[in-house]
N, C-alpha and C positions, 0 to 999 in steps of 0.2 A: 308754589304759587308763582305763576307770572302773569305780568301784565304788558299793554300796551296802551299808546293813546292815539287817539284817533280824533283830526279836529276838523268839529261840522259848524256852518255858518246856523243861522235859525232855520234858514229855509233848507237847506240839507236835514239837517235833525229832524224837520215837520216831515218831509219826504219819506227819511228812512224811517219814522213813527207809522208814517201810513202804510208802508208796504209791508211791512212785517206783515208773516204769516201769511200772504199771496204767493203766486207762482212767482211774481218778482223779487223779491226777498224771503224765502222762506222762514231763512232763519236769522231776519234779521240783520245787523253789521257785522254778524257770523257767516253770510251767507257768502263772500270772497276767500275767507279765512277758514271756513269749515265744511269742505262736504261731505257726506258721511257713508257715503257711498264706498264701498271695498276698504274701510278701514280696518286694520285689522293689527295686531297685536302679537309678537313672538311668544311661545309661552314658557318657553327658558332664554335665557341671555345667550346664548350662539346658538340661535332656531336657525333650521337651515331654509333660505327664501325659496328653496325648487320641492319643498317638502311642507305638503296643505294642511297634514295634521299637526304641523309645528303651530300652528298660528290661528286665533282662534278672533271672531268677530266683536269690533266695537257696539255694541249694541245700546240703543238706546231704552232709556228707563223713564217711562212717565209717556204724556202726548206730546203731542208737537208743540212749537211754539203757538203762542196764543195772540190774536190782534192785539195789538199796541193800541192806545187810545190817546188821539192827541186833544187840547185845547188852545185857545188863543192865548191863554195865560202864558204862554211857552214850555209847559208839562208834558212832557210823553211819560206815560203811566205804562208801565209794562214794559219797556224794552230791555233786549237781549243785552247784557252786556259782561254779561258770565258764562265761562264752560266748566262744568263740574266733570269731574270723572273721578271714575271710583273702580280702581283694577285690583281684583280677589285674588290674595294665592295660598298655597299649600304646601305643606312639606310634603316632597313624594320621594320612593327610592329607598334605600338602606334605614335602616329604623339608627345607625348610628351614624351615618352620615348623609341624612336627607339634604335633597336639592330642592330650592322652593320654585316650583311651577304655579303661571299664570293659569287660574280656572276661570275666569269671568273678569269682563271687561264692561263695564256701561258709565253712558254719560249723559248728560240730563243739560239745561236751561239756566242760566239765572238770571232772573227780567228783573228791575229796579225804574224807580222813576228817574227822570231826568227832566230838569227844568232849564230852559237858557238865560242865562242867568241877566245878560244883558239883552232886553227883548229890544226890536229894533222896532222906528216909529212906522205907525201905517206908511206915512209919503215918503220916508225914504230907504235907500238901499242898504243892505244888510253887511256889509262887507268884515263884519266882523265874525271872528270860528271863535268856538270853544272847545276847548281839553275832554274827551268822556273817555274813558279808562274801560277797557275792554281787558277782562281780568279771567286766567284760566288756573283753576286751583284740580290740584292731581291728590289722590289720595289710595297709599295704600293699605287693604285691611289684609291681617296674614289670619288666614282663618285656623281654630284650634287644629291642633295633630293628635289628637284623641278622639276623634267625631268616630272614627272605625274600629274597632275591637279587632284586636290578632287574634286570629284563630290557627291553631295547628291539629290538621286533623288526624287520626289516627290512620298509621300505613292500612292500605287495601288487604287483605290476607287472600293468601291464590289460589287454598282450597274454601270456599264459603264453608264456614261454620255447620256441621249438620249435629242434629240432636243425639242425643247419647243410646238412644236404641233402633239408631237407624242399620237398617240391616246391609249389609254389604256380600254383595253378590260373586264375593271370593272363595273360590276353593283353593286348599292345598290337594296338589296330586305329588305323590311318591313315583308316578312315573314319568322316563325321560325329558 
């Protein structure tokens, strides 16, 4: 988990309430701090940056952000102020000394209300910010190492199997 803070006066707050989810803020007071364009993820801890199948895409899970809904009360309903992520891995490699590889990377939204807490009066100016906590929580799931059955298949044989009264087109000759 981390977080940060970010402090908006009311009329900032009412602003970034209204644009969420426009081409102006897509994604909200995510939208300086997160674009999600070519993010992408190593899938072992020394992937190599010049090698594409090292690295595999952040991908998002769920819809886009959603409009924010603001009121005079000083409530913005819905805003962005979480990044979830959720990075899959696996034991691959030597069944006794598996290395665990990134298979799936996604990350999703978390909207919450947010009210200012000191509303400012109609006739005057707002000169005061408030604290709102933009918070990004990381989680890893190691998925079982048993999802795949070992199979060892039996060696190829070089002459195929033929039935027992197949006739074979062999003579013995007695001469030279």
């Amino acid at each position: 988990v981390g977080a940060c803070h970010v402090a908006l006066s009311q009329d900032e707050l009412e602003t970034a309430c209204r644009a969420q989810g426009t081409d102006d803020a897509p994604r909200g007071l995510y939208t300086p701090l997160f674009n999600t364009t070519d993010v992408v993820i190593g899938v072992f801890g020394d992937s190599d940056p010049t090698v594409p199948a090292e690295w595999i895409n952040l991908e998002q899970e769920g819809s886009d952000v959603p409009l924010a809904q603001w009121n005079e009360d000083g409530l913005c309903d819905g805003l962005v102020t979480g990044l979830s992520v959720i990075i899959y891995t696996a034991a691959v490699g030597n069944e006794m000394q598996p290395q665990n590889k990134v298979v799936g990377a996604y990350f999703s939204f978390i909207t919450t209300s947010v009210r200012f807490e000191q509303p400012c009066e109609v006739s005057s100016v707002c000169p005061l910010a408030q604290e709102i906590e933009l918070r990004t929580v990381v989680k890893f799931v190691e998925l079982p190492d048993r999802i795949m059955v070992e199979q060892v298949l039996a060696a190829p044989r070089i002459v195929p199997a033929m039935p027992a009264d197949f006739f074979y087109p062999f003579t013995l000759s007695t001469s030279g």
